[in-house]
C-alpha positions in Angstrom: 0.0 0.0 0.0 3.2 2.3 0.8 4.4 1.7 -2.8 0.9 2.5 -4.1 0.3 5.9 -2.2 4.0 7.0 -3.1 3.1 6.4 -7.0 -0.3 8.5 -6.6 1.6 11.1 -4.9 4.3 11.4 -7.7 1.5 11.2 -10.4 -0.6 14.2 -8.7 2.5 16.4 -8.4 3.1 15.7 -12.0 5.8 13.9 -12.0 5.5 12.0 -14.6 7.1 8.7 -16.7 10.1 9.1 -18.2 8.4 7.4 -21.5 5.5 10.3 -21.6 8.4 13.1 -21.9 10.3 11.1 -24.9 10.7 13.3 -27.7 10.0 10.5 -30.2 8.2 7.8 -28.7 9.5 4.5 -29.2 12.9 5.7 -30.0 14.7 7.2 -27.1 17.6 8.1 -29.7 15.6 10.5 -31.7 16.3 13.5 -32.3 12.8 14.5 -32.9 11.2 18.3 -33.6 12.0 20.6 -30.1 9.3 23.3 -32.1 7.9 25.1 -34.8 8.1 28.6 -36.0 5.9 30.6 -38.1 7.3 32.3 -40.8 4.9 35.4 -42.6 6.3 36.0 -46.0 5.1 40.0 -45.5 7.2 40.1 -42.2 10.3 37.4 -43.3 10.4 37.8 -47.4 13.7 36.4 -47.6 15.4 33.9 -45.8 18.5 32.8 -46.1 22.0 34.1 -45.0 23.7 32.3 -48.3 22.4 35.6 -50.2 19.8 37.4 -48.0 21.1 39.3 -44.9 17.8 37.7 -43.0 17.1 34.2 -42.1 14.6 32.4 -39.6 15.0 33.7 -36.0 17.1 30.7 -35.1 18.4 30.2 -31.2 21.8 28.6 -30.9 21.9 24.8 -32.4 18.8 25.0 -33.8 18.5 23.7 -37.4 16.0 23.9 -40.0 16.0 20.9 -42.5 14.7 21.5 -46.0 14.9 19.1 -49.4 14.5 20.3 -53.3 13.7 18.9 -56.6 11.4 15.7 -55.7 9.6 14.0 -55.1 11.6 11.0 -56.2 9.7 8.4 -54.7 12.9 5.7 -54.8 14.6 8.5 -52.5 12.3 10.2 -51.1 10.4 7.6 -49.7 13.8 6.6 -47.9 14.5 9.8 -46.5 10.9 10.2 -45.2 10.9 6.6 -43.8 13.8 7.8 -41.9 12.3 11.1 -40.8 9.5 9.5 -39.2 11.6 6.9 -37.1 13.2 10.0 -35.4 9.9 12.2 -35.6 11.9 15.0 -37.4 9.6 17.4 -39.5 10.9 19.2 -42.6 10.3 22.0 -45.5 10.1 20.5 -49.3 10.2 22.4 -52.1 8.6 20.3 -54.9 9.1 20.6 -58.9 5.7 20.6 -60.4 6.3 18.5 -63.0 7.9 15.9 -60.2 4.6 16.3 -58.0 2.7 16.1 -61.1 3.9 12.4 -61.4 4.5 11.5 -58.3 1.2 12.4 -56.7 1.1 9.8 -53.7 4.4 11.1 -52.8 3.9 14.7 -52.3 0.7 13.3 -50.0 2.5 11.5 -47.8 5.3 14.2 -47.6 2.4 16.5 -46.1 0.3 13.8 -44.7 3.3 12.7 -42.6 3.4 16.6 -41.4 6.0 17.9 -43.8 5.7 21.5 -44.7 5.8 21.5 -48.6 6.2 24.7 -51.1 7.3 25.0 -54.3 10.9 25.0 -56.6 9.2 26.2 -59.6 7.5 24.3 -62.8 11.0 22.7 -64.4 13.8 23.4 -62.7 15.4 25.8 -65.0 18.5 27.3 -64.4 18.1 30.4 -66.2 15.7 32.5 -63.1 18.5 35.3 -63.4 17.7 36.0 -67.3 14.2 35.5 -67.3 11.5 38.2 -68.2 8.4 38.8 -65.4 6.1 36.8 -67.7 8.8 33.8 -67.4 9.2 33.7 -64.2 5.3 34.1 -63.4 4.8 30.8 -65.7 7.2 29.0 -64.0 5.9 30.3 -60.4 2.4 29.5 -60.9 3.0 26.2 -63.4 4.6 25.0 -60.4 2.4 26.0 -57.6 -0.6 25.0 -60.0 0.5 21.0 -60.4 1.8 20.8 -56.7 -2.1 22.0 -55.5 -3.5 19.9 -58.0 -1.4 16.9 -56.7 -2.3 17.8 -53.2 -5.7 18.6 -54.0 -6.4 21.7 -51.5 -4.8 24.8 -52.1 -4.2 25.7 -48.4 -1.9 22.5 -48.6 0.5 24.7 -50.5 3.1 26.9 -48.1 3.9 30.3 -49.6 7.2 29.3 -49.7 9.9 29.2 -53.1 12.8 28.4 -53.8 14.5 29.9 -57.0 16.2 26.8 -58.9 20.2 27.0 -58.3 19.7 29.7 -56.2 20.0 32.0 -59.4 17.9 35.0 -57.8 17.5 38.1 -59.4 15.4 41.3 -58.9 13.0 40.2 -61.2 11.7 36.9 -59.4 12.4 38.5 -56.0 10.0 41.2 -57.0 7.5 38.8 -58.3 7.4 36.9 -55.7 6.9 39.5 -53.1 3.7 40.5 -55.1 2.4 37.4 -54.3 3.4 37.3 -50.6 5.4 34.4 -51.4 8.6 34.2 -49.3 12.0 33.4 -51.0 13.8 30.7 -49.5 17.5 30.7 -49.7 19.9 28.4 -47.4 22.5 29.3 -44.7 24.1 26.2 -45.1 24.7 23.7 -48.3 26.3 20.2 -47.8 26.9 20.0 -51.3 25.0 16.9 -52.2 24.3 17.4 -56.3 28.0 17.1 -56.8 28.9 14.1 -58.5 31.3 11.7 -56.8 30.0 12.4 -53.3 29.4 10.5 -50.7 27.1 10.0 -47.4 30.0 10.3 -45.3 31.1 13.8 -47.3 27.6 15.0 -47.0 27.5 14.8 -43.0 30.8 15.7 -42.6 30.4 19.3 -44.9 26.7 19.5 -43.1 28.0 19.8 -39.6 31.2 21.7 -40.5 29.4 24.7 -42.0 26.4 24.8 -39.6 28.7 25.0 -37.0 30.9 27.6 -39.0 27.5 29.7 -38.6 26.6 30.1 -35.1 25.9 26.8 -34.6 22.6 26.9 -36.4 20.4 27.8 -39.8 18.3 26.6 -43.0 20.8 23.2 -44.2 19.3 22.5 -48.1 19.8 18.9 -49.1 18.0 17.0 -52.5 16.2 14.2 -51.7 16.5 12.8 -55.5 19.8 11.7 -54.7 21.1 8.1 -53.2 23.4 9.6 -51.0 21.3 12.2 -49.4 19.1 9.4 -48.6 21.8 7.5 -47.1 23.4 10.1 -45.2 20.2 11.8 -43.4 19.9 8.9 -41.0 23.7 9.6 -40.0 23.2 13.2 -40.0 20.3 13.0 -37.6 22.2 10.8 -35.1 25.7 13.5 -35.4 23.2 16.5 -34.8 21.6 14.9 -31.7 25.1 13.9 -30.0 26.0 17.4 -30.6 23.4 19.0 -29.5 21.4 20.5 -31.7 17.8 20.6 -31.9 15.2 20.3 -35.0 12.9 23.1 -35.4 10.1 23.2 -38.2 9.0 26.2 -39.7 5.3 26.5 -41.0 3.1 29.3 -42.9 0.6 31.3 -41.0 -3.1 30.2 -41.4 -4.9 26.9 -40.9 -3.8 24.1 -42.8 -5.3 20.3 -43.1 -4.7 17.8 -41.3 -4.1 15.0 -43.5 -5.3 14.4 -47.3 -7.1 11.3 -48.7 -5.5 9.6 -51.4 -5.7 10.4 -54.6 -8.3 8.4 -56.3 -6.2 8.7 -59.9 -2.9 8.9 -59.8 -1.6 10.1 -63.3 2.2 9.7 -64.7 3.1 12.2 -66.7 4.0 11.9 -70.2 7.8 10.4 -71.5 9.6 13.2 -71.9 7.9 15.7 -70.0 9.6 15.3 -66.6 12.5 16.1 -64.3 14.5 14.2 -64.0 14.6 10.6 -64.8 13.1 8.0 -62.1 15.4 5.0 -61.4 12.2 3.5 -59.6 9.0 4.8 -59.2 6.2 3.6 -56.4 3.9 1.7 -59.3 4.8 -0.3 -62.3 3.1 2.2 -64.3 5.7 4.7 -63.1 8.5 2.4 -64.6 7.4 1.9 -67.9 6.5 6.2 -68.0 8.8 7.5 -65.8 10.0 11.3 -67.0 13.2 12.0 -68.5 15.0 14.9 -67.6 15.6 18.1 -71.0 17.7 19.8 -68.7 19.5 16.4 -67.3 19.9 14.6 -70.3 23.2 15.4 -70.8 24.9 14.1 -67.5 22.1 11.6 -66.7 23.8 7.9 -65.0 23.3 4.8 -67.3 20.5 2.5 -66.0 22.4 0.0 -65.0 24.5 2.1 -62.5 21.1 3.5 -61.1 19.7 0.0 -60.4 23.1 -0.9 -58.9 22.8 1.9 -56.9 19.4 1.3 -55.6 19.9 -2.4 -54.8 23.1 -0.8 -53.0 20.4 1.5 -50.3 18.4 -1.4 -50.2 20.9 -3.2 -48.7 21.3 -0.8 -46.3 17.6 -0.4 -45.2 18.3 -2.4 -42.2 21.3 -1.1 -41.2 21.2 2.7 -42.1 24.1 3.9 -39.8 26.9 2.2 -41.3 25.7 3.9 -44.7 29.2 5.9 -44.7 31.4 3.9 -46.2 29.3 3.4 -49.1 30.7 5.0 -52.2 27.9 6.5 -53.9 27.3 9.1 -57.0 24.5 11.6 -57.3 22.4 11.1 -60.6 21.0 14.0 -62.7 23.9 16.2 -61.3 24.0 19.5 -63.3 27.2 21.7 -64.5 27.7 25.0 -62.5 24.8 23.7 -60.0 25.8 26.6 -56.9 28.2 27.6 -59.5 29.0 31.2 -56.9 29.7 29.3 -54.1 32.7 27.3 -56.5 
C-alpha cells in the first residue's frame, strides 16, 4: 500500500514517466522536432544568410532541414521513412512536374506533417535572365501541379525556392507581389556534386552549420542516393551534438491530412525532371520522366539499379551507410556555381 500511495503522490505532483516526456516515442535516440516557428512571407520575405542578410530567427543549435527537386519516390520515400523513425519534421520544395507524377508522394510528404512549397514548374536554371512573364509561368505552373497533386490549395506553403539559387530582382519582386517568401539556405552540404558520398555529405553539413553560429536553414535534394543514405547519419551526429530540430510553418490553418488520390496520373515520357530510377507503381516504370535539362549528364541504368539495390541493402542497417561510395544522378554543370 506504501508503494501504491507513493506512485499516486508522484503522479498528482506531476511527475510523470520518463516514456511520456520522450521526444520520439519508441525511440529514445531520436532526435525529434524541439518546435515550430511561423514564418509570414510579409514580415520574413527572404530567408537565407547564403544571399539574404535575414534568415529564420534561429536560437543557438537550432536547425531547420529543407529538401528540393522531388519528389523522387525511390529516394524520397527513404529519407521520409527515416524522418518519421526520429519524428523529425521538414520543408520541401517540390518541382511541379515531379509532383505532377509523383502524386502519392507529395501526400505522404504533407500527410506525414512535412511542410511543402514549391521550386518552380522545371527546374530551370536560367531564373536570373528571365523576363516577369517567365518567371510568373514558371511560379504558378509549379504552384498549380503541386495544388492539383495535393488537391487543397491551403496545402500549399507560400514558400519558393529559385532553382540554383540563381535570384534576381526580377523573381524577387514577383514573388513578393504574391506574398510568397523566397527561400534561400545558410548552409549547403553540397550533395548534387557528382562523386559524393554519405560520409562527405555529413561531414560538410556539420562543418558549415557549426561555422555559422551553430545553427540555420541546411538545403539537401532528396533525389539523390546519397542524401538518402546520409540523413539517418546526419540526424544521429546532430543529436550527440546538441542540436535541436525546429520546423517552420506558414501562418493560417492548414489540413490535417489528405485522402488519397483516387487517380494517380504519370506524366508523359519526356515531360519530366528528371529521370526515375524507380517509381512507387509499375506504371511509373514503364512512364517514368526524363529529364531536357539532365539529359546530358544523366547515369546509365544499369549504374542506377546498382545503386538502388546498394540502399536497399542498407535499409536495415542505415548507420553504417558511410562507407558506401555513392554518386549523385542527374547532377547538373555550374549547380551553386557562386559558391565554386
Amino acid at each position: 500500500m506504501r508503494y501504491l500511495a507513493v506512485a499516486l503522490v508522484c503522479l498528482a505532483g506531476g511527475m510523470l514517466p520518463a516514456e511520456a516526456t520522450e521526444v520520439c516515442p519508441g525511440n529514445p535516440d531520436a532526435i525529434g522536432t524541439s518546435r515550430t516557428i511561423t514564418v509570414d512571407p510579409a514580415e520574413l520575405p527572404r530567408i537565407g544568410r547564403i544571399q539574404y542578410r535575414t534568415t529564420l530567427p534561429l536560437e543557438d543549435h537550432e536547425v531547420v532541414i529543407t529538401f528540393d527537386d522531388g519528389p523522387l519516390p525511390t529516394y524520397t520515400n527513404r529519407i521520409l521513412d527515416v524522418l518519421a523513425q526520429n519524428c523529425v519534421k521538414a520543408t520541401y520544395f517540390l518541382v511541379g512536374r515531379m509532383a505532377q507524377t509523383y502524386p502519392d508522394t507529395v501526400r505522404r510528404i504533407f500527410n506525414e506533417g512535412h511542410v511543402i512549397g514549391t521550386h518552380s514548374l522545371s527546374h530551370p536554371f536560367s531564373f536570373r535572365n528571365m523576363s516577369e512573364e517567365q518567371v510568373a509561368d514558371e511560379v504558378n505552373g509549379g504552384i498549380a501541379r503541386v495544388t492539383a497533386a495535393l488537391g487543397n490549395p491551403n496545402a500549399v506553403a507560400p514558400f519558393f525556392r529559385i532553382p540554383g539559387l540563381s535570384r534576381s530582382n526580377t523573381a524577387e519582386s514577383y514573388l513578393a507581389e504574391r506574398s510568397v517568401a523566397v527561400w534561400s539556405a545558410d548552409e549547403v552540404a553540397d550533395d548534387w556534386r557528382r562523386g559524393v558520398t554519405a560520409k562527405d555529405i555529413v561531414r560538410l553539413a556539420l562543418q558549415r552549420i557549426e561555422a555559422r553560429d551553430h545553427r540555420g536553414v541546411l538545403l539537401l535534394h532528396d533525389i539523390h542516393p546519397a542524401t538518402a543514405m546520409a540523413v539517418p547519419m546526419l540526424l544521429k551526429e546532430l543529436k550527440e551534438r546538441g542540436y535541436k530540430i525546429v520546423q517552420a510553418v506558414p501562418p493560417g490553418e492548414r489540413p490535417k491530412a489528405l485522402p488519397p488520390k483516387p487517380d494517380t496520373a504519370v506524366a508523359q515520357a519526356g515531360q519530366g525532371w528528371p529521370r526515375v530510377v524507380e517509381g512507387s507503381a509499375a506504371a511509373a516504370k514503364e512512364d517514368a520522366p526524363k529529364a531536357p535539362l539532365h539529359r546530358k549528364h544523366a547515369a546509365r541504368k544499369d549504374r542506377d539499379q546498382a545503386l538502388a539495390d546498394k540502399l536497399a541493402k542498407k535499409k536495415s542497417k542505415p548507420q553504417t551507410a558511410e562507407k558506401a561510395e555513392v554518386t549523385g544522378t542527374g547532377t547538373e554543370r555550374g549547380f551553386f556555381s557562386f559558391l565554386q
